[in-house]
mmCIF file of the N, C-alpha and C atoms, coordinates in Angstrom:
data_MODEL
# 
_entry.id   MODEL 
# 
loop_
_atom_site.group_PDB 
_atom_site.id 
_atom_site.type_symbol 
_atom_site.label_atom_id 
_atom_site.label_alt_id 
_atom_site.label_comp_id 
_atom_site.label_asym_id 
_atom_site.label_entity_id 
_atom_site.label_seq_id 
_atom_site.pdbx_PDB_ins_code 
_atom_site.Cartn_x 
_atom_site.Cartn_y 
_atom_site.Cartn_z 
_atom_site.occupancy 
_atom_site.B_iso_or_equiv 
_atom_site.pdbx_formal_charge 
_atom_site.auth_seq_id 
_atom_site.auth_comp_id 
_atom_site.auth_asym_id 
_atom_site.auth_atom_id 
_atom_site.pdbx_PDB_model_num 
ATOM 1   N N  . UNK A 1 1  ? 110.531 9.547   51.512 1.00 0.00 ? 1  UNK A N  1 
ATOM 2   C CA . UNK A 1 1  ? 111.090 8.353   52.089 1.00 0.00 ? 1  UNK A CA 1 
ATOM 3   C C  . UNK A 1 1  ? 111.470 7.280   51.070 1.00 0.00 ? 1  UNK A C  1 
ATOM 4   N N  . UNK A 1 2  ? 111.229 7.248   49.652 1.00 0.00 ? 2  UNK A N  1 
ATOM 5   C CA . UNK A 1 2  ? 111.617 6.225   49.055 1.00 0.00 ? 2  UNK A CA 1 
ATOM 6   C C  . UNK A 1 2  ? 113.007 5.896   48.608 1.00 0.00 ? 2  UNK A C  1 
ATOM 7   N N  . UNK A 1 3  ? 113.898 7.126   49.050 1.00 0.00 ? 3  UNK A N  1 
ATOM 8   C CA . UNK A 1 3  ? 115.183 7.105   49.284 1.00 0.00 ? 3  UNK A CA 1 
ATOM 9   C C  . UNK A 1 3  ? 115.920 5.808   50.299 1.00 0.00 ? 3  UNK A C  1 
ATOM 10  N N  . UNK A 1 4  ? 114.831 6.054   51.335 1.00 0.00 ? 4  UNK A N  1 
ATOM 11  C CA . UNK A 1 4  ? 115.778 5.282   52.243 1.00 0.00 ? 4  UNK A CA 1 
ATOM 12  C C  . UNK A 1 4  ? 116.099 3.898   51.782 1.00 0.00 ? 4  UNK A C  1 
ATOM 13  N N  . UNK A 1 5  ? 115.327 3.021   50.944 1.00 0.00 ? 5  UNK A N  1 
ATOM 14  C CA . UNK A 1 5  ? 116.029 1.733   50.873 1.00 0.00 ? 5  UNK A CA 1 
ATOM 15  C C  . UNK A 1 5  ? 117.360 1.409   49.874 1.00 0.00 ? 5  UNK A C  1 
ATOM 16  N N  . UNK A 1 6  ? 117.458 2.868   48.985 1.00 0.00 ? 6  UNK A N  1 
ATOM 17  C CA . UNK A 1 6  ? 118.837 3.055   48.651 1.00 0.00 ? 6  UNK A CA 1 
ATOM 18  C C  . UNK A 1 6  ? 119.759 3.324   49.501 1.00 0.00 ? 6  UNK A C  1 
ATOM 19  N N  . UNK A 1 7  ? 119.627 4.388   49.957 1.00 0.00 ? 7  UNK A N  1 
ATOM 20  C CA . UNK A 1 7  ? 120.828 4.849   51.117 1.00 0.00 ? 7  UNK A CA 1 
ATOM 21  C C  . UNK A 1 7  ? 121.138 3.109   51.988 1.00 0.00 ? 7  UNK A C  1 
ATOM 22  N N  . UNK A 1 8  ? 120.273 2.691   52.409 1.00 0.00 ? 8  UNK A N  1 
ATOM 23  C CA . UNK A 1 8  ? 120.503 1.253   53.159 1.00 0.00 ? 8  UNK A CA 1 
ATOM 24  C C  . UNK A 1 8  ? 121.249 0.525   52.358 1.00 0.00 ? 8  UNK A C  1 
ATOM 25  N N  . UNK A 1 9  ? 121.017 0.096   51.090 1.00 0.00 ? 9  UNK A N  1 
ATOM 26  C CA . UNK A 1 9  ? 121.604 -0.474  50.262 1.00 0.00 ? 9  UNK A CA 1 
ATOM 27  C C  . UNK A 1 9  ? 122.981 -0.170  49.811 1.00 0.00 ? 9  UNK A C  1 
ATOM 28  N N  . UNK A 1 10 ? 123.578 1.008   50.071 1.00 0.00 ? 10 UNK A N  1 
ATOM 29  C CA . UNK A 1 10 ? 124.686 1.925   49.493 1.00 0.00 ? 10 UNK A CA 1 
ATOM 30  C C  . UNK A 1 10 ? 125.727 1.354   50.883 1.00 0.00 ? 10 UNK A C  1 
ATOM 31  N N  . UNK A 1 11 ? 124.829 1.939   51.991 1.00 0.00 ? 11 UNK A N  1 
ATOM 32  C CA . UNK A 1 11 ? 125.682 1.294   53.015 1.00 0.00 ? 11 UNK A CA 1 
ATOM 33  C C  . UNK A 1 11 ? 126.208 -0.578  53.523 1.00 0.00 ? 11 UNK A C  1 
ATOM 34  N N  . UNK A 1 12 ? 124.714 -0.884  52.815 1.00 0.00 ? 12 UNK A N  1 
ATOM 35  C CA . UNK A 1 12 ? 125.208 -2.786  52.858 1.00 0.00 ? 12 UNK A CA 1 
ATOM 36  C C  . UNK A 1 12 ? 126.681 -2.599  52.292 1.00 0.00 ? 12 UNK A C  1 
ATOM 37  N N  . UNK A 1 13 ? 126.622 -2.167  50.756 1.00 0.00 ? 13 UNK A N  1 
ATOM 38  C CA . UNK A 1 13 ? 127.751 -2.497  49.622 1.00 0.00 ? 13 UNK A CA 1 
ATOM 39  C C  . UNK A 1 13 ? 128.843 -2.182  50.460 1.00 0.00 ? 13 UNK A C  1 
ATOM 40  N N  . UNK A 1 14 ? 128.776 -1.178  50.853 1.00 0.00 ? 14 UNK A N  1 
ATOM 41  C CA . UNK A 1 14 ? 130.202 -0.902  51.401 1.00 0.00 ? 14 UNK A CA 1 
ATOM 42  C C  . UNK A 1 14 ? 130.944 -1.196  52.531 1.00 0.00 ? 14 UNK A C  1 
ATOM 43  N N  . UNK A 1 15 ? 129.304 -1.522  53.201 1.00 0.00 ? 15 UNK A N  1 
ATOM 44  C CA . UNK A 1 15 ? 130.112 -2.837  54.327 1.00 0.00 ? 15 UNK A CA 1 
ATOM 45  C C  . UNK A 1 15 ? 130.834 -3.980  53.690 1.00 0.00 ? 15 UNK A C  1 
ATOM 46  N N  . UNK A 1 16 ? 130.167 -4.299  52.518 1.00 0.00 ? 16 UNK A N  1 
ATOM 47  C CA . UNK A 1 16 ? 130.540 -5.553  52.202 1.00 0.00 ? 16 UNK A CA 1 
ATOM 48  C C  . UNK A 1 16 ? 131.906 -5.336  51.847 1.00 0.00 ? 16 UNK A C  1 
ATOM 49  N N  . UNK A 1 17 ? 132.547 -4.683  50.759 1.00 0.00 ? 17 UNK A N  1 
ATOM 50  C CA . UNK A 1 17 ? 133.582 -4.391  50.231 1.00 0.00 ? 17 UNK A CA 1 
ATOM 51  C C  . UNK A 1 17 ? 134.394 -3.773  50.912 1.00 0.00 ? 17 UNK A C  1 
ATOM 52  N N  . UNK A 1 18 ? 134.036 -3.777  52.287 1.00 0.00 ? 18 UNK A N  1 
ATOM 53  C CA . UNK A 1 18 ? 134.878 -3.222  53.391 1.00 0.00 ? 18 UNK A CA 1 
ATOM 54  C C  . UNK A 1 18 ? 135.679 -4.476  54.233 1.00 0.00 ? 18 UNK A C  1 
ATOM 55  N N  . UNK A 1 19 ? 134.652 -5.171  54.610 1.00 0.00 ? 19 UNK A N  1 
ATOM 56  C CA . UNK A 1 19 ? 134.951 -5.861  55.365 1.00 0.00 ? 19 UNK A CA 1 
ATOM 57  C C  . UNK A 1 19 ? 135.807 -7.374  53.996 1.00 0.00 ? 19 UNK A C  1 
ATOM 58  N N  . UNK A 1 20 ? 134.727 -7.701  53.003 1.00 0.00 ? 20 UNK A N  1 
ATOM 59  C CA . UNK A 1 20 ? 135.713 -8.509  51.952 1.00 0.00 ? 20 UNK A CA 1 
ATOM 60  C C  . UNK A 1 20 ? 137.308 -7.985  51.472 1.00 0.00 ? 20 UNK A C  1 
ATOM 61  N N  . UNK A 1 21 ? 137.375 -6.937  51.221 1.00 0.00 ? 21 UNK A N  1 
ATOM 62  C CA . UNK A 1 21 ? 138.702 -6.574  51.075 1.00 0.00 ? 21 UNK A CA 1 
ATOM 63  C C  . UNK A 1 21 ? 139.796 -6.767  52.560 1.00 0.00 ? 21 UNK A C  1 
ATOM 64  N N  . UNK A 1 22 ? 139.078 -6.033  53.365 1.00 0.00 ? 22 UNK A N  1 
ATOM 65  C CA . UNK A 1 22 ? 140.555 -6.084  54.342 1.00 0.00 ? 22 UNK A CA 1 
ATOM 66  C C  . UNK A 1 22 ? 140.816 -7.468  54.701 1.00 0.00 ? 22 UNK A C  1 
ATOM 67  N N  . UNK A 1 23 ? 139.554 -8.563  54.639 1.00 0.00 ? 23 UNK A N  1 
ATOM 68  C CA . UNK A 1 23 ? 139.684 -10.108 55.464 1.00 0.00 ? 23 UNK A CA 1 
ATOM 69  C C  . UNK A 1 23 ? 140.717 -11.082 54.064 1.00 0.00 ? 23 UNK A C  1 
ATOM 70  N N  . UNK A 1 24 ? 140.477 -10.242 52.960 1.00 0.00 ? 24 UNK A N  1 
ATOM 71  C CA . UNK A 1 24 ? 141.216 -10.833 52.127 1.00 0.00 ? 24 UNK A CA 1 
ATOM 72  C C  . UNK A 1 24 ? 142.866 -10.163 52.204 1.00 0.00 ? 24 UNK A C  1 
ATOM 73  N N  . UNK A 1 25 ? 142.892 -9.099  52.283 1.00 0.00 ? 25 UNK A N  1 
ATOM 74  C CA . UNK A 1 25 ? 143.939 -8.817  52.261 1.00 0.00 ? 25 UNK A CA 1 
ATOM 75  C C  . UNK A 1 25 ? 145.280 -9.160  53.761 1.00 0.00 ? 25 UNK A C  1 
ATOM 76  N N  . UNK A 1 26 ? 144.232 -9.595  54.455 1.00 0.00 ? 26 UNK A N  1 
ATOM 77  C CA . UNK A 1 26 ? 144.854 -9.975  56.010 1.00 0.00 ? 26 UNK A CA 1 
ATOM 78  C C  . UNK A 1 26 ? 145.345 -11.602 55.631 1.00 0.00 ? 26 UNK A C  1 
ATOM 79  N N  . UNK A 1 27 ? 144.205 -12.311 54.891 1.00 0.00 ? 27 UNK A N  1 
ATOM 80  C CA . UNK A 1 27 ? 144.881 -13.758 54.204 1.00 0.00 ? 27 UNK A CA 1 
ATOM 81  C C  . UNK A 1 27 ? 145.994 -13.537 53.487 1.00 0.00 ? 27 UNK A C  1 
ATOM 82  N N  . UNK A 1 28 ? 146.121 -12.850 52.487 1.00 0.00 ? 28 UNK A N  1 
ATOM 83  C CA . UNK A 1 28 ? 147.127 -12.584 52.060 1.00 0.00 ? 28 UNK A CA 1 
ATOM 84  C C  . UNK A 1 28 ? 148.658 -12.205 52.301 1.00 0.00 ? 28 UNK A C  1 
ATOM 85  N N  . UNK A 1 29 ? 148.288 -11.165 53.007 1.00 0.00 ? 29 UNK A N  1 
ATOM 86  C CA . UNK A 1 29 ? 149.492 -10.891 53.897 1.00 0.00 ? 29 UNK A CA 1 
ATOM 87  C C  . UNK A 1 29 ? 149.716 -12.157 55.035 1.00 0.00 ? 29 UNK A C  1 
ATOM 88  N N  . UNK A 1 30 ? 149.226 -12.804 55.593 1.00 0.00 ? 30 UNK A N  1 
ATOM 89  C CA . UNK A 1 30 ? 149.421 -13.699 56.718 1.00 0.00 ? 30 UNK A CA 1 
ATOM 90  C C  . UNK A 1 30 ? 150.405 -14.692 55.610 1.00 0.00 ? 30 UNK A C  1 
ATOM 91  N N  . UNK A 1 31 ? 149.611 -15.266 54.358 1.00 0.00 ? 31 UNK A N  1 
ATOM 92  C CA . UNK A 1 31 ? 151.014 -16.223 53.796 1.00 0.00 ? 31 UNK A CA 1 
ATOM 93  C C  . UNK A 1 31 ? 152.260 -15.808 53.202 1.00 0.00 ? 31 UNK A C  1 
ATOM 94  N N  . UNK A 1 32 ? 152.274 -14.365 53.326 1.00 0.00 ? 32 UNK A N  1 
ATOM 95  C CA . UNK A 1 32 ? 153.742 -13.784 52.982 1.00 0.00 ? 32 UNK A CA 1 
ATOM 96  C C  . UNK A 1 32 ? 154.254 -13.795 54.112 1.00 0.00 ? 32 UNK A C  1 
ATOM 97  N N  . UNK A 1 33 ? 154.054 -13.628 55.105 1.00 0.00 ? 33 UNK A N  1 
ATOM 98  C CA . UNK A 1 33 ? 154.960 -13.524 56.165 1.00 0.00 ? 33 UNK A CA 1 
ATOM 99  C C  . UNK A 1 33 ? 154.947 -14.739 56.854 1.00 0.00 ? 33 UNK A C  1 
ATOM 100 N N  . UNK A 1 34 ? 154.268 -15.814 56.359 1.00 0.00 ? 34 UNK A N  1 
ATOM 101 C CA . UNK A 1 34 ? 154.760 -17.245 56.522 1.00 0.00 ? 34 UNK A CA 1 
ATOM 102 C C  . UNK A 1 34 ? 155.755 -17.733 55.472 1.00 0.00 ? 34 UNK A C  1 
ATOM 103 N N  . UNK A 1 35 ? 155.411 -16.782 54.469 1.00 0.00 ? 35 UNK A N  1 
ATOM 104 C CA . UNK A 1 35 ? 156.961 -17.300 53.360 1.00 0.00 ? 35 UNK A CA 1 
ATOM 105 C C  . UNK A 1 35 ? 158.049 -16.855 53.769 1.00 0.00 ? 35 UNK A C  1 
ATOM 106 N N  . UNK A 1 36 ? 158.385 -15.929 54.224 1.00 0.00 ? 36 UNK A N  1 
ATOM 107 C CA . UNK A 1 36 ? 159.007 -15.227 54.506 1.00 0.00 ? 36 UNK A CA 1 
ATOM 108 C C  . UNK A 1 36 ? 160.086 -15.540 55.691 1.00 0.00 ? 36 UNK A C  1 
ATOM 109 N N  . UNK A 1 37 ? 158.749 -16.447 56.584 1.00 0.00 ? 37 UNK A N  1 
ATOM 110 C CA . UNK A 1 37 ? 159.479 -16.904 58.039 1.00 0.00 ? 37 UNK A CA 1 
ATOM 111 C C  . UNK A 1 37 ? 159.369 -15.977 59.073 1.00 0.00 ? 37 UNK A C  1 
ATOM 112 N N  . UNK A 1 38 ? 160.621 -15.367 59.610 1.00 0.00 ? 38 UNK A N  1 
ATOM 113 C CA . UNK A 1 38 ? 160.964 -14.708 60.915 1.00 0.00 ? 38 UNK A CA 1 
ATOM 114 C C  . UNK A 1 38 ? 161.190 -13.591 60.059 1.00 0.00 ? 38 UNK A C  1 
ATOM 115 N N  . UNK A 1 39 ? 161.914 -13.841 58.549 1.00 0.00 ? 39 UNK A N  1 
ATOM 116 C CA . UNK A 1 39 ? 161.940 -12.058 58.312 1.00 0.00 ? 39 UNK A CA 1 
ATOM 117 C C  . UNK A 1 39 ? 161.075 -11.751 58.199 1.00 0.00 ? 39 UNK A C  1 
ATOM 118 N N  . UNK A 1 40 ? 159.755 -12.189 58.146 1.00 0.00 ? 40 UNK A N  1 
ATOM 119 C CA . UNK A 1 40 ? 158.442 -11.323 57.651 1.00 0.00 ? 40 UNK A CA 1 
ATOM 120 C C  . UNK A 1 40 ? 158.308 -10.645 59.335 1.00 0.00 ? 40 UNK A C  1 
ATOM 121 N N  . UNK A 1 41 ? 158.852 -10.747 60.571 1.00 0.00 ? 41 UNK A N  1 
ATOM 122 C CA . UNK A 1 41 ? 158.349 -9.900  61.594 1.00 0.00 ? 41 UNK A CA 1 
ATOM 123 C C  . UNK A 1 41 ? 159.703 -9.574  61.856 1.00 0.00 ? 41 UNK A C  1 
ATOM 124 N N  . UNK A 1 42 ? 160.777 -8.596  61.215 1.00 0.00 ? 42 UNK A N  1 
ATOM 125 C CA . UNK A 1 42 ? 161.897 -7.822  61.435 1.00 0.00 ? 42 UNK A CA 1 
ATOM 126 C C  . UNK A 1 42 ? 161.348 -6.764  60.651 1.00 0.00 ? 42 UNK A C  1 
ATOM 127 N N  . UNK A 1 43 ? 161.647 -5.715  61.001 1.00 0.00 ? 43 UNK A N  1 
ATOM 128 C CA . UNK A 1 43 ? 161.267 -4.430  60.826 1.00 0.00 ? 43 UNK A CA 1 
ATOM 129 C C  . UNK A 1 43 ? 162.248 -3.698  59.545 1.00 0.00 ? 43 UNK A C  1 
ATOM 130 N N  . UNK A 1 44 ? 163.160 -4.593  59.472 1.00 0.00 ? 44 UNK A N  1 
ATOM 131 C CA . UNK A 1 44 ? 163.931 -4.227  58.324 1.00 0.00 ? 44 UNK A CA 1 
ATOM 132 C C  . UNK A 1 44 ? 163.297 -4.466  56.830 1.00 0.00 ? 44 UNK A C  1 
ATOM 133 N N  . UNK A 1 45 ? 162.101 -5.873  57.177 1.00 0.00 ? 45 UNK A N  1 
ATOM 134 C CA . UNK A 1 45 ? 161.545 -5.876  55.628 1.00 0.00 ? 45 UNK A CA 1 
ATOM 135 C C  . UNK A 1 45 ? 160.003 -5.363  55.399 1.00 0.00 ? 45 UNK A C  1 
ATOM 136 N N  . UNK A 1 46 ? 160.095 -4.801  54.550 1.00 0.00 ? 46 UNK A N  1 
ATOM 137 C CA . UNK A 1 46 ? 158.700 -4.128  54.135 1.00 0.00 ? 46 UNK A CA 1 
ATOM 138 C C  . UNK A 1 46 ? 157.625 -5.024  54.206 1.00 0.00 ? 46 UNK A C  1 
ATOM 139 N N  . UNK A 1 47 ? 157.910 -6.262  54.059 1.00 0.00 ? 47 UNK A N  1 
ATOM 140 C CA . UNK A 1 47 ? 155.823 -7.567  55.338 1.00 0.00 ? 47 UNK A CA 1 
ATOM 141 C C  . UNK A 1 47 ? 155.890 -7.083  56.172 1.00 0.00 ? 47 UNK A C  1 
ATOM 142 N N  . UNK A 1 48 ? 156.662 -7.031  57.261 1.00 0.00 ? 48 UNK A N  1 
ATOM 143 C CA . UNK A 1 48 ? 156.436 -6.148  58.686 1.00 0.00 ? 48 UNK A CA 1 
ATOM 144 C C  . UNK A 1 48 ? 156.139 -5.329  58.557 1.00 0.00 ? 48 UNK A C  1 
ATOM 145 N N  . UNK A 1 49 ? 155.987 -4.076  57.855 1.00 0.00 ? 49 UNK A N  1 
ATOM 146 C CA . UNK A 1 49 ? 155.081 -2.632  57.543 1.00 0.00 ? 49 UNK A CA 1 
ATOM 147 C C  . UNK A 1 49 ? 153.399 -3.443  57.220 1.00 0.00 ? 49 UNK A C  1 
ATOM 148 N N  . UNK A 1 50 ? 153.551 -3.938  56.226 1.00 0.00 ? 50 UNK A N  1 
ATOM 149 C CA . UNK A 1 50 ? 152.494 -4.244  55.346 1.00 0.00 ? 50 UNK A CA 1 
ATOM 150 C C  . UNK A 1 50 ? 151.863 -5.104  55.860 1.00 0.00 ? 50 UNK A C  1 
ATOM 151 N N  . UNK A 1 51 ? 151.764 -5.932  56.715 1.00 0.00 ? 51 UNK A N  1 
ATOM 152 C CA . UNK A 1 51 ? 151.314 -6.796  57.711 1.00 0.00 ? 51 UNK A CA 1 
ATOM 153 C C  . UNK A 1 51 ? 150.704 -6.082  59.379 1.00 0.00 ? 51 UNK A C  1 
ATOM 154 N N  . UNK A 1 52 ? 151.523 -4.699  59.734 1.00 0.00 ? 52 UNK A N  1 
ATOM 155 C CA . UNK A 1 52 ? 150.761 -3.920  60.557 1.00 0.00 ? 52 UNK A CA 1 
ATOM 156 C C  . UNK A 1 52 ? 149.916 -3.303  59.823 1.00 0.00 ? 52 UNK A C  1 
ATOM 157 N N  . UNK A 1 53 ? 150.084 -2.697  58.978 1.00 0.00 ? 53 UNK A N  1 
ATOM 158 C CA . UNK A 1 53 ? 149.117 -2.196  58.321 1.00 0.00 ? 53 UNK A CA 1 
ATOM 159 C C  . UNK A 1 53 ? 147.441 -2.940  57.895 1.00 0.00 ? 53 UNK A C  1 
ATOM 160 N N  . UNK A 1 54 ? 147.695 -4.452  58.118 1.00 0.00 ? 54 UNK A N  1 
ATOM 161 C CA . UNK A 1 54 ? 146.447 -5.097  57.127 1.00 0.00 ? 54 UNK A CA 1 
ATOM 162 C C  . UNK A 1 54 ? 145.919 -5.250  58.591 1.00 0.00 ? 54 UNK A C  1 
ATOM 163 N N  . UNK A 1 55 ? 146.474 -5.194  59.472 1.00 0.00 ? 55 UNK A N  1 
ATOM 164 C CA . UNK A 1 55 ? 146.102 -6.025  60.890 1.00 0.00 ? 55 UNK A CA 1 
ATOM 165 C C  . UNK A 1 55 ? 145.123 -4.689  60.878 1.00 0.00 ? 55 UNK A C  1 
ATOM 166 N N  . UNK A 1 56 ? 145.515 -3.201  61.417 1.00 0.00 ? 56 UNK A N  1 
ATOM 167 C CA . UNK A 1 56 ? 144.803 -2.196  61.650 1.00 0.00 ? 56 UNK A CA 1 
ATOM 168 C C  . UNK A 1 56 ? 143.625 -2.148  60.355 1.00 0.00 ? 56 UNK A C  1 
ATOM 169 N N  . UNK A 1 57 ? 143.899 -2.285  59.064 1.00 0.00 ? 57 UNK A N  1 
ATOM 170 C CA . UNK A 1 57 ? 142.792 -2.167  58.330 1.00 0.00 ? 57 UNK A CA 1 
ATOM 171 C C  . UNK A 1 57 ? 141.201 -2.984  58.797 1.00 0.00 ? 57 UNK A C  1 
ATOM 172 N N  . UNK A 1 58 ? 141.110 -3.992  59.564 1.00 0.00 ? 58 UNK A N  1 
ATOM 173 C CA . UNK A 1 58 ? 139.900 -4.771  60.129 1.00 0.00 ? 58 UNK A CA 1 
ATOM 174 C C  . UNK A 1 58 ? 139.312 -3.529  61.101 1.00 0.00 ? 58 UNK A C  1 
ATOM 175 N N  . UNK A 1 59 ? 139.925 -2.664  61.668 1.00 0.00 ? 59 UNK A N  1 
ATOM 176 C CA . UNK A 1 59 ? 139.447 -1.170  62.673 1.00 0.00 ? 59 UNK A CA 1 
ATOM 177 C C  . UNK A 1 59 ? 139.062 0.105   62.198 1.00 0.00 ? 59 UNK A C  1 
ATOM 178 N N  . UNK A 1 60 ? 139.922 -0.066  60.972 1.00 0.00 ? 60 UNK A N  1 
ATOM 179 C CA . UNK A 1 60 ? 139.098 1.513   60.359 1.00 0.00 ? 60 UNK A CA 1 
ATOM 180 C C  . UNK A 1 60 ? 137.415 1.345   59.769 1.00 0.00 ? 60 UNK A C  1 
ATOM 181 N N  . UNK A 1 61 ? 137.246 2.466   59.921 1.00 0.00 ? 61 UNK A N  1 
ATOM 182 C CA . UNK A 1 61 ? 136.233 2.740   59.521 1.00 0.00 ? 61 UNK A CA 1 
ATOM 183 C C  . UNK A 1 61 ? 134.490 1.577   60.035 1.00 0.00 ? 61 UNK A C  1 
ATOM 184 N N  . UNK A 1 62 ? 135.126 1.065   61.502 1.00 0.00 ? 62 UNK A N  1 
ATOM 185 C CA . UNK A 1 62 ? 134.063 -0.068  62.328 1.00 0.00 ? 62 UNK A CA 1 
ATOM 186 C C  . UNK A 1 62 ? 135.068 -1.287  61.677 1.00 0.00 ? 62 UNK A C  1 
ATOM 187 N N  . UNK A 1 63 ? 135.153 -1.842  62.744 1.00 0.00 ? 63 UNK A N  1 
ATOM 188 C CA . UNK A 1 63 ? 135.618 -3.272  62.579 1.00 0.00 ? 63 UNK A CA 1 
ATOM 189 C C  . UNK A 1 63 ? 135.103 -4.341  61.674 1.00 0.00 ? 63 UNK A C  1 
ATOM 190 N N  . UNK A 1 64 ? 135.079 -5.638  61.384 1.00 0.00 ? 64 UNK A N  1 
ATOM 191 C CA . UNK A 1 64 ? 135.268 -6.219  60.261 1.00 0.00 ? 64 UNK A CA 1 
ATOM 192 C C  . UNK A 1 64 ? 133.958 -6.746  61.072 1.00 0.00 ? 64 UNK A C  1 
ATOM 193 N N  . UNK A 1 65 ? 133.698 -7.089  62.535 1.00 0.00 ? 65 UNK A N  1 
ATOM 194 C CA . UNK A 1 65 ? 132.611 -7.783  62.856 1.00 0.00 ? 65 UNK A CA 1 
ATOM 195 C C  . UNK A 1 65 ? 131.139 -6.569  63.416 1.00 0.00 ? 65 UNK A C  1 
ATOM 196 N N  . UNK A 1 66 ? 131.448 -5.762  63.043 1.00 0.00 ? 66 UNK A N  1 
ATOM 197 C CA . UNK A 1 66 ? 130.189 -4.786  62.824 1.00 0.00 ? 66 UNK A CA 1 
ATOM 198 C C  . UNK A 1 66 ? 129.888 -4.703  61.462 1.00 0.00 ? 66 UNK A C  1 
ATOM 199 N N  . UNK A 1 67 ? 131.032 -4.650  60.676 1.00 0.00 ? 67 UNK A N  1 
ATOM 200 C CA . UNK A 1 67 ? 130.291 -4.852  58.881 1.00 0.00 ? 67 UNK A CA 1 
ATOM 201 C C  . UNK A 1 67 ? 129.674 -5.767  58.702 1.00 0.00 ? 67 UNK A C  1 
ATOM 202 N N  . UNK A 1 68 ? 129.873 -6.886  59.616 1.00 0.00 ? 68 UNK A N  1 
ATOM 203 C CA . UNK A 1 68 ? 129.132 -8.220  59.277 1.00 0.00 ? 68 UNK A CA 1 
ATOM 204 C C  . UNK A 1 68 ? 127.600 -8.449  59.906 1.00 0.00 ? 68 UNK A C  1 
ATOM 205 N N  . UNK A 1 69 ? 127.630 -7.348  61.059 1.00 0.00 ? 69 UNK A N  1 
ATOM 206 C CA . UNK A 1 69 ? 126.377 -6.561  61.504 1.00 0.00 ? 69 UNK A CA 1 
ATOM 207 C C  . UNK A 1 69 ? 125.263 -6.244  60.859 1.00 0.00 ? 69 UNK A C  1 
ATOM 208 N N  . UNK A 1 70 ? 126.053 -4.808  59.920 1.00 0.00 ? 70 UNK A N  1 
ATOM 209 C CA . UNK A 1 70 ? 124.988 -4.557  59.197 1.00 0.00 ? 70 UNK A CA 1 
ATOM 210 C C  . UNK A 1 70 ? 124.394 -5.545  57.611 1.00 0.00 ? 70 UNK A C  1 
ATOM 211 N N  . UNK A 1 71 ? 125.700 -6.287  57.330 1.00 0.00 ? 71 UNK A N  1 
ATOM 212 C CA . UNK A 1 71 ? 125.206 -6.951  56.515 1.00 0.00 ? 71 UNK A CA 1 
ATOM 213 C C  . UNK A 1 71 ? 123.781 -8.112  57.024 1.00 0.00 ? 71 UNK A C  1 
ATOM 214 N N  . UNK A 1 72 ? 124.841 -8.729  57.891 1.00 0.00 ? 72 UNK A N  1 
ATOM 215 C CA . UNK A 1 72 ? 123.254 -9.209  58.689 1.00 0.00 ? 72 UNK A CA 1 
ATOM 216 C C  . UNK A 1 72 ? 122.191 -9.213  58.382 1.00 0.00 ? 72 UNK A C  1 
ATOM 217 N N  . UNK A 1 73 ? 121.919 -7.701  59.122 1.00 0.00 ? 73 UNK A N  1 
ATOM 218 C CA . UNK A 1 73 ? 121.002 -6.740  58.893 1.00 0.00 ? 73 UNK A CA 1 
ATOM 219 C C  . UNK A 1 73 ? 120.084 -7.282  57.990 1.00 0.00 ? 73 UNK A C  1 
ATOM 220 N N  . UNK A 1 74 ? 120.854 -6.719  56.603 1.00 0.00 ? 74 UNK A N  1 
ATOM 221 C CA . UNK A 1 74 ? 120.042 -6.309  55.451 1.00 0.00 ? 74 UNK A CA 1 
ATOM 222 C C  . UNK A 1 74 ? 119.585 -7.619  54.572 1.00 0.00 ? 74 UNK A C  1 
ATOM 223 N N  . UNK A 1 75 ? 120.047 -8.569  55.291 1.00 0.00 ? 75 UNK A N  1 
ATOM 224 C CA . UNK A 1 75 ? 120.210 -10.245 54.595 1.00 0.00 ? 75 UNK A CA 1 
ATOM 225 C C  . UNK A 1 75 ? 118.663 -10.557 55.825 1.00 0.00 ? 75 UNK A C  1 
ATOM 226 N N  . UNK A 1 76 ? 118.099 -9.684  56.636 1.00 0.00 ? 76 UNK A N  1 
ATOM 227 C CA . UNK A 1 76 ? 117.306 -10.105 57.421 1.00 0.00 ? 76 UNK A CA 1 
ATOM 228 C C  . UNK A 1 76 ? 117.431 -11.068 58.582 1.00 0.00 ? 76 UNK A C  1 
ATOM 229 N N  . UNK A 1 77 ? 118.791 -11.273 59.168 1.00 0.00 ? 77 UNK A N  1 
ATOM 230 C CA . UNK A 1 77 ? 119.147 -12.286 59.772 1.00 0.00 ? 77 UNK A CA 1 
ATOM 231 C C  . UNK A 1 77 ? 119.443 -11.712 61.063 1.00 0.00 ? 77 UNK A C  1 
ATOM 232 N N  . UNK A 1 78 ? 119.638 -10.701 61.098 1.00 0.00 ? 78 UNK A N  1 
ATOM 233 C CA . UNK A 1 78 ? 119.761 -10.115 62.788 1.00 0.00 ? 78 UNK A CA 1 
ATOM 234 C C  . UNK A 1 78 ? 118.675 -8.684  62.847 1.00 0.00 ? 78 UNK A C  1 
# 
């Protein structure tokens, strides 16, 4: 059993860097397609790809507010 508080730990990290990357990358993309204006939601320019794309990234792999779950968790707070 002295495994397990690694394995726990392996999974915090990657909540973390799961959920920090996509919430950053959703900021990101949100002020390009405010630079952008109205072309950033025409399908002709590549923000409209890249902007569905960041939206679905918060769902893969558990949503952005279950990573924040297990971080929780391991911070002892839930």
């Amino acid at each position: 059993m002295p495994r397990r508080p690694v394995v726990a730990a392996i999974f915090t990290d990657a909540a973390k860097a799961k959920w920090w990357t996509s919430q950053v990358q959703n900021e990101i993309l949100d002020h390009c397609v405010q630079l952008h204006g109205g072309y950033g939601f025409m399908n002709e320019y590549p923000i409209s790809a890249d902007y569905a794309d960041a939206a679905v990234q918060t769902i893969y792999a558990g949503t952005n507010e279950i990573m924040k779950v297990i971080i929780a968790r391991r911070m002892g707070l839930g």
